[in-house]
NUNU-815663 format. One line per 8 residues: number of its first residue (from 0); their letters; for each residue x, y, z of C-alpha. Coordinates in Angstrom, 3 decimals, always signed. Example, Ala and Ser with C-alpha at 12.3 -4.5 7.8 and 13.67 -1.06 7.14 Angstrom:
<recs>
0	as	+12.300:-4.500:+7.800 ~ +13.670:-1.060:+7.140 .
</recs>
This chain:
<recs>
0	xxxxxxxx	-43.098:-19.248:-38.666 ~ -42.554:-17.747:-42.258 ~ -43.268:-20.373:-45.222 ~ -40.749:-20.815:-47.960 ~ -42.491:-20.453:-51.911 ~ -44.064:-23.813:-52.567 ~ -44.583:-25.313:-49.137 ~ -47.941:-27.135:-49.146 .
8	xxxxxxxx	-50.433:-25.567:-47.758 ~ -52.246:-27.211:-44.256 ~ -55.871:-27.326:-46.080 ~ -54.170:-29.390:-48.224 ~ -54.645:-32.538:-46.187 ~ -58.373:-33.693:-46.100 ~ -58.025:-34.167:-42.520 ~ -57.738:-30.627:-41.595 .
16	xxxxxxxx	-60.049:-29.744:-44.416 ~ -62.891:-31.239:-42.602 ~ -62.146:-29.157:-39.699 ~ -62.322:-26.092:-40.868 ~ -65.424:-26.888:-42.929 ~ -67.170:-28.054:-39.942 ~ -66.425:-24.098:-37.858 ~ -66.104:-21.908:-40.419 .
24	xxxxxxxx	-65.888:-22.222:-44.031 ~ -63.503:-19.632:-44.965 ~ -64.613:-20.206:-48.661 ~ -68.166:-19.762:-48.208 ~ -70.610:-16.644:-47.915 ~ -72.323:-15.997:-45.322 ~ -75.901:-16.494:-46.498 ~ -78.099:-16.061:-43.329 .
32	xxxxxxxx	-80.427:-13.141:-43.616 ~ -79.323:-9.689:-42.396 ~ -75.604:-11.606:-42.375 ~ -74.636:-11.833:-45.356 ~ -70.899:-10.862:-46.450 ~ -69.857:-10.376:-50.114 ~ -66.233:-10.921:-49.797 ~ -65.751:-11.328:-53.588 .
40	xxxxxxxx	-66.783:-12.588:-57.493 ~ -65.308:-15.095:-58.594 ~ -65.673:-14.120:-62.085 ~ -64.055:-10.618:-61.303 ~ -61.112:-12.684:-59.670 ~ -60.639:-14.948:-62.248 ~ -60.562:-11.955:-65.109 ~ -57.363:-10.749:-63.106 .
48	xxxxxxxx	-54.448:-12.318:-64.230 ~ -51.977:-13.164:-61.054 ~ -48.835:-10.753:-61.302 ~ -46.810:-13.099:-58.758 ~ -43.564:-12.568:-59.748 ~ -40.543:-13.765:-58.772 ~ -38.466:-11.060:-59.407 ~ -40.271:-9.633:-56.333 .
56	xxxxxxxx	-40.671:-10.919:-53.164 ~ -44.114:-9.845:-52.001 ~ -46.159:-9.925:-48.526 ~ -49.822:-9.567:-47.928 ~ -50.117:-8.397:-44.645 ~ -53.965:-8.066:-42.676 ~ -54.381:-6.696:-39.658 ~ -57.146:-7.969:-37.918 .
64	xxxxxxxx	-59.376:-8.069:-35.426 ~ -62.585:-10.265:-35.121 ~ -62.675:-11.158:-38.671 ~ -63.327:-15.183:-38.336 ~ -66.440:-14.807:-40.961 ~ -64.247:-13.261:-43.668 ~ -60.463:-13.930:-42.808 ~ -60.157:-17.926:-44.356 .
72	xxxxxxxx	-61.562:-16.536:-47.639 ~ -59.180:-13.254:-48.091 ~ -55.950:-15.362:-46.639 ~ -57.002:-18.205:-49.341 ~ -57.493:-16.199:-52.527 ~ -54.593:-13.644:-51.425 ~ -52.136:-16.764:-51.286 ~ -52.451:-17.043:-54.929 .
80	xxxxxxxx	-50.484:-13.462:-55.955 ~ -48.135:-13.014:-52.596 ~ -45.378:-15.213:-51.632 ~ -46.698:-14.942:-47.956 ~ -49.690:-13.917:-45.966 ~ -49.299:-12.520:-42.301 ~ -52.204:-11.657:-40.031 ~ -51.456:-9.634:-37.767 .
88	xxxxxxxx	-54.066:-10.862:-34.773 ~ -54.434:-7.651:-32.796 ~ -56.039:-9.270:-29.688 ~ -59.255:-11.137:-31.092 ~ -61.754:-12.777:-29.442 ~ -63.064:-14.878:-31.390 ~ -61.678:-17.693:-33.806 ~ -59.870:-15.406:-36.233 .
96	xxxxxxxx	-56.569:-16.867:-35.266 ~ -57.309:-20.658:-35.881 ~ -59.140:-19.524:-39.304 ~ -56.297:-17.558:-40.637 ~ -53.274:-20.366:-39.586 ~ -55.782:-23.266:-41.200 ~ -56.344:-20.816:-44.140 ~ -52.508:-21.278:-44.132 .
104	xxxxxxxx	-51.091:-17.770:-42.909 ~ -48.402:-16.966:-40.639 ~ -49.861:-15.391:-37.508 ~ -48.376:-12.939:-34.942 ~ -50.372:-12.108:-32.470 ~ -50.073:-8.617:-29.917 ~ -52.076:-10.525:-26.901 ~ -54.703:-7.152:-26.742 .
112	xxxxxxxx	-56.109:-4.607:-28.850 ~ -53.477:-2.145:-29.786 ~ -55.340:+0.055:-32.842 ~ -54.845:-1.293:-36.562 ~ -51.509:+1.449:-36.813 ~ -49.627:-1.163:-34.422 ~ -50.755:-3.804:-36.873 ~ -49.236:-1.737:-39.816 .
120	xxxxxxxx	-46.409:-1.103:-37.534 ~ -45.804:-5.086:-36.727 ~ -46.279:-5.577:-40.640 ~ -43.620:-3.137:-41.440 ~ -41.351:-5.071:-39.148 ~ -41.818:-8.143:-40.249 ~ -41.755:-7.088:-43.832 ~ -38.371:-5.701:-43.821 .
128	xxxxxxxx	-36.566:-8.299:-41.225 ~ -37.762:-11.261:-43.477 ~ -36.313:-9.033:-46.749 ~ -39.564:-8.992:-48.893 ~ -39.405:-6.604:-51.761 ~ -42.701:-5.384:-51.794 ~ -45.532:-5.613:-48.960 ~ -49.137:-5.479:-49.481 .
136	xxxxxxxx	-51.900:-4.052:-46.979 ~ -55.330:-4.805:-46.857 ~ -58.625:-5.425:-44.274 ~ -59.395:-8.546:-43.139 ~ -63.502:-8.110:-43.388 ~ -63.535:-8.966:-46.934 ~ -64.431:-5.307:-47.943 ~ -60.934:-5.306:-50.190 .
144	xxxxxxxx	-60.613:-8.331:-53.324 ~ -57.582:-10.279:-53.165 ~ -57.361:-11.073:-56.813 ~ -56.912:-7.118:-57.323 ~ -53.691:-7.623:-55.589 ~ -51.599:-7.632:-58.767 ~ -52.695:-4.255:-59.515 ~ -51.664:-3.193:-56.498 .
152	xxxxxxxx	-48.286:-4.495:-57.349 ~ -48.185:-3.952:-61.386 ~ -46.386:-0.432:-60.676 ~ -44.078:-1.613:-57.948 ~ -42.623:-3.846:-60.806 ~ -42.722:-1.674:-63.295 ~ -40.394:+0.875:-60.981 ~ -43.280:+3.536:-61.420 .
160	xxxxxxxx	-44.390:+4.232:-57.549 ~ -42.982:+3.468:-54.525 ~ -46.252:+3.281:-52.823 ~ -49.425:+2.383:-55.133 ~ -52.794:+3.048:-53.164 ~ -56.637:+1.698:-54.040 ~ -59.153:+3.933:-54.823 ~ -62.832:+3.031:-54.167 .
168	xxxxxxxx	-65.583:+5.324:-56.575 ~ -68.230:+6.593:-54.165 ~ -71.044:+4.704:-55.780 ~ -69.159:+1.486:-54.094 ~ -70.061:+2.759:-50.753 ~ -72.619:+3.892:-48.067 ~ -73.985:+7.016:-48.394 ~ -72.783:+8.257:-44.988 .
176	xxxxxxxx	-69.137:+6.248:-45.651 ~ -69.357:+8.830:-48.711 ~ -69.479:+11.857:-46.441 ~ -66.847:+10.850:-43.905 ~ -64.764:+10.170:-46.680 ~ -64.769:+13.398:-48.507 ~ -64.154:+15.033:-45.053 ~ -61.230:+12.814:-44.583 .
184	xxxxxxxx	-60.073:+13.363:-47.604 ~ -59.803:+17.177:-47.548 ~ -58.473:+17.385:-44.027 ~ -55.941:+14.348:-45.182 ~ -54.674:+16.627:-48.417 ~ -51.182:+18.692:-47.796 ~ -50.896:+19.957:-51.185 ~ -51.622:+16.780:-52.968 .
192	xxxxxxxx	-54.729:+15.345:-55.060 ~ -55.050:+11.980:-53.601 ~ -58.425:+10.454:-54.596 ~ -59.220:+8.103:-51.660 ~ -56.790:+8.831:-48.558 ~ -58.781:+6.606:-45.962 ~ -58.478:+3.102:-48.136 ~ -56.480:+0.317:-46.638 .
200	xxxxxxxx	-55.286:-1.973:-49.488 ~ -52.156:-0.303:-50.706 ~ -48.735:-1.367:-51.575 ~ -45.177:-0.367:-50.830 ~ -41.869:-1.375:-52.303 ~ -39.067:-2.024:-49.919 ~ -38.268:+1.989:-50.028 ~ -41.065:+3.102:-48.900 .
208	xxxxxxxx	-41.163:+0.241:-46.397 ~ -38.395:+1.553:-44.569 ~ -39.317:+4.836:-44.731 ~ -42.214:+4.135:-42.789 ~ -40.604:+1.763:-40.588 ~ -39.664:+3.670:-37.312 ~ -41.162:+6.884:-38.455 ~ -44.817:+5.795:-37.738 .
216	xxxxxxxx	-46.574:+7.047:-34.587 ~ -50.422:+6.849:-34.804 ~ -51.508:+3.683:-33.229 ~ -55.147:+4.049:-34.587 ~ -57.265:+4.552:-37.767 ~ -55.650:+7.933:-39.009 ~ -52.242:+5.877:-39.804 ~ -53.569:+6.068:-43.741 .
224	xxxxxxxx	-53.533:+9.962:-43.288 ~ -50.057:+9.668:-41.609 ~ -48.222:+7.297:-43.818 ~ -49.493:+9.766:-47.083 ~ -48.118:+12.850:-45.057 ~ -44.981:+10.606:-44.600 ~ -44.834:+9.814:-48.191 ~ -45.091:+13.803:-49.348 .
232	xxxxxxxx	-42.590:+14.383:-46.745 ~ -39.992:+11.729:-48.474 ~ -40.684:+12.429:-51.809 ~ -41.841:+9.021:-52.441 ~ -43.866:+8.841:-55.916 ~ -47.454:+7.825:-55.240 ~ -49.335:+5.926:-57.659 ~ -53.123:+4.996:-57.377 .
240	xxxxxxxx	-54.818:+2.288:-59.099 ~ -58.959:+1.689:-59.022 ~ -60.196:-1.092:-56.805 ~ -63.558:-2.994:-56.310 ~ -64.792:-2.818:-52.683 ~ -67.766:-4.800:-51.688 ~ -69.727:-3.886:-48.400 ~ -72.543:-6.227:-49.244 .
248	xxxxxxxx	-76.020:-5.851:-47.443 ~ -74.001:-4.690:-44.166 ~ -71.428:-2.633:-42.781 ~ -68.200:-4.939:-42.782 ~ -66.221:-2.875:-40.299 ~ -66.184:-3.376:-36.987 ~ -65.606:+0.036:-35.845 ~ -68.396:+2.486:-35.340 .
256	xxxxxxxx	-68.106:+4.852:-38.517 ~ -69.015:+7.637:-36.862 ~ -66.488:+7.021:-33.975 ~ -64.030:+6.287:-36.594 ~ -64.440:+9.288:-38.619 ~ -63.708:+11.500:-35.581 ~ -60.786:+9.535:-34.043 ~ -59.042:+10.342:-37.355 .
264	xxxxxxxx	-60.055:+13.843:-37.875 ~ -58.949:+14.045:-34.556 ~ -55.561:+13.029:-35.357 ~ -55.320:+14.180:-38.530 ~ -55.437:+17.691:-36.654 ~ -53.058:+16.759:-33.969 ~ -50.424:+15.919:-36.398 ~ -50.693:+18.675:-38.837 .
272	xxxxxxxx	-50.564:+20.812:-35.270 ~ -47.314:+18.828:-34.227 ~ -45.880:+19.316:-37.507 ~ -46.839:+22.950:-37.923 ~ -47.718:+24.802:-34.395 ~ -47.010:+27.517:-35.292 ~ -48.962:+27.658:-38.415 ~ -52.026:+26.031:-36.570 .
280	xxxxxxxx	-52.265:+27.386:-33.141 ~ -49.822:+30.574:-32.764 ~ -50.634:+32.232:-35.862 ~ -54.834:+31.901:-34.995 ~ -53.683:+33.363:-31.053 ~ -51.611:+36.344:-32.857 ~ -54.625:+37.078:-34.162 ~ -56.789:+37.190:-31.557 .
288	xxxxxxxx	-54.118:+38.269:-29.169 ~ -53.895:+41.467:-31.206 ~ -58.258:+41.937:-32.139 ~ -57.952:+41.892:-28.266 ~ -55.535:+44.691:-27.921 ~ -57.547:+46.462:-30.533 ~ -60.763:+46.276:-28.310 ~ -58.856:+46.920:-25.461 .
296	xxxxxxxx	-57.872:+50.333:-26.449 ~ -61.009:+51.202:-27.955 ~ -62.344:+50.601:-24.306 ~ -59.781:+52.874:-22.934 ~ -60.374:+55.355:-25.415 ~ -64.271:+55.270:-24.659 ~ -63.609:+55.485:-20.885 ~ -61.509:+58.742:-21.368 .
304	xxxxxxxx	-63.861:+60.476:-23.794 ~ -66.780:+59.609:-21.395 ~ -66.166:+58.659:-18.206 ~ -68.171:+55.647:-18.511 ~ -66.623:+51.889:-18.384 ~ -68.323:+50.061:-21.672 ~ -68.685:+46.691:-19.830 ~ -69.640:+44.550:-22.741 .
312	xxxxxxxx	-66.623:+45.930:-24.647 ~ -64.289:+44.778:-21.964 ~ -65.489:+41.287:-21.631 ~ -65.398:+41.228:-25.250 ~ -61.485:+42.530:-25.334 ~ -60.559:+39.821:-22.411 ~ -62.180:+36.983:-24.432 ~ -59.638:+37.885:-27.684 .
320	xxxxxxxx	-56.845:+38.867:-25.568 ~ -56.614:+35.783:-23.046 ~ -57.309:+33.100:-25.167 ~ -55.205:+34.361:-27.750 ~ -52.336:+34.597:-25.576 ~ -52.713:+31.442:-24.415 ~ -52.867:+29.802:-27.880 ~ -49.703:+32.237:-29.278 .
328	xxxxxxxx	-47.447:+31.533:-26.472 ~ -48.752:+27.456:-26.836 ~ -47.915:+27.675:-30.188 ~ -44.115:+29.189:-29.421 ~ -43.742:+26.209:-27.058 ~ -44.779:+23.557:-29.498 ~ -42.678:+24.696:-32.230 ~ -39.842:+24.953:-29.670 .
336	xxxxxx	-40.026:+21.882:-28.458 ~ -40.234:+20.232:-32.295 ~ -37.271:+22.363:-33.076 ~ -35.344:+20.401:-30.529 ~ -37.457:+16.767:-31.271 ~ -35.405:+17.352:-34.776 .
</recs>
């Protein structure tokens, strides 16, 4: 259930306290060796002045899924800029639920895994049906520093973006995280100079909110590629705003990166084919449709000038001219069929 501005907080009562100090100490580190989780500095927390405003009605939204070690901290520290904090539990296993409702967040739950763009999707939802002004995405593994919220937010008050996205500087991350990034990046770029396309801790005022609202497809990890291409589409002014993210002595995902980086070049690919088949698949088959044609009658033209058949050349003028009629007359489908979509 949503809490109004000012309701005590459930940690507040020493009872429960003592519970959740006894699983998991949402305010503590992990220390153990090989485990350990820097979810934030205090001093750099403290040096950022909270923005919470209440002009604006603003929701911190996490989708999540096995976070337990990190989640009480984040939901804690992100309570003091946001009027609300929802995790969105997206089927976990372990005791990320419990953690995050003691923490004193509001938790919806999709009973299984459904990919973290159904947990943007279900924060979207809940965003606009509860009339917040301006929502507020970020992970759940600590990686992202709630007390940066506010400059998340700083140009959604000021009227200067309609969605306002982190950007992490490359030194801040894994080498190999550095590689799949700048990959993502370029593929993720229609035209635009966005400096980190892949980060998750972004915010949106209420226009952009329902803009994405409905529009959204991608259930998986490319929805940060799809809700910029959404954004370029709509005209919506992006801002960007430098973050800290800490990945301590360990990964903090928990999704393979390597896995992740090609599930959303994958679909990074499929929707810039949706969106342009033409442009993607029949213009490449034209192409080789017509270098087949080419070979084709230079075959012909060999035959009749010698009277010998030029095998090599004819297996080379069927592999242009199949394929590529395949992929044209694809591509006419596609762009048919998204003709009529519209």
């Amino acid at each position: 259930m949503p809490r109004s501005i000012g309701q005590e907080s459930p940690i507040g009562t020493p009872a429960l306290r003592c519970e959740v100090q006894e699983q998991i100490n949402p305010l503590r580190t992990p220390a153990a060796p090989g485990n350990r989780r820097v979810v934030s500095e205090t001093t750099e927390a403290a040096a950022i002045p909270s923005r919470r405003s209440g002009r604006l009605r603003t929701l911190a939204a996490i989708p999540c899924f096995n976070e337990e070690v990190a989640i009480g901290s984040v939901v804690l520290r992100a309570r003091q800029h946001v009027d609300e904090v929802l995790v969105i539990d997206d089927g976990c296993t372990d005791s990320t639920v419990k953690v995050a409702r003691d923490a004193g967040a509001t938790v919806i739950s999709h009973g299984a895994q459904k990919g973290k763009g159904q947990g943007i999707k279900s924060a979207l939802k809940y965003a606009v049906g509860h009339n917040y002004d301006c929502l507020v995405l970020m992970d759940g593994d600590g990686q992202h520093n709630p007390g940066e919220i506010p400059l998340l937010v700083e140009p959604i008050l000021a009227d200067t973006a309609d969605l306002v996205i982190g950007f992490r500087t490359f030194d801040q991350m894994p080498f190999y995280r550095r590689f799949g990034r700048a990959v993502l990046d370029v593929a993720s770029s229609t035209g635009c100079s966005i400096t980190d396309s892949q980060c998750g801790f972004r915010a949106l005022n209420r226009k952009t909110m329902e803009s994405m609202l409905g529009t959204l497809r991608k259930d998986d990890f490319s929805t940060e590629s799809e809700m910029l291409r959404i954004a370029q589409e709509r005209h919506l002014r992006i801002g960007e705003t430098p973050i800290n993210c800490k990945y301590g002595d360990f990964d903090t995902s928990t999704k393979n990166p390597l896995s992740h980086g090609m599930e959303v070049l994958g679909s990074i690919f499929w929707l810039a084919v949706e969106k342009r088949p033409l442009l993607h698949i029949g213009l490449p088959g034209l192409a080789a449709m017509l270098a087949g044609i080419f070979l084709l009658l230079r075959f012909f033209q060999g035959f009749s000038e010698t009277g010998l058949v030029a095998i090599e050349q004819g297996m080379l003028a069927t592999l242009f001219l199949i394929p590529g009629t395949i992929a044209l007359m694809l591509g006419l489908m596609l762009a048919l069929i998204a003709r009529m979509r519209e």
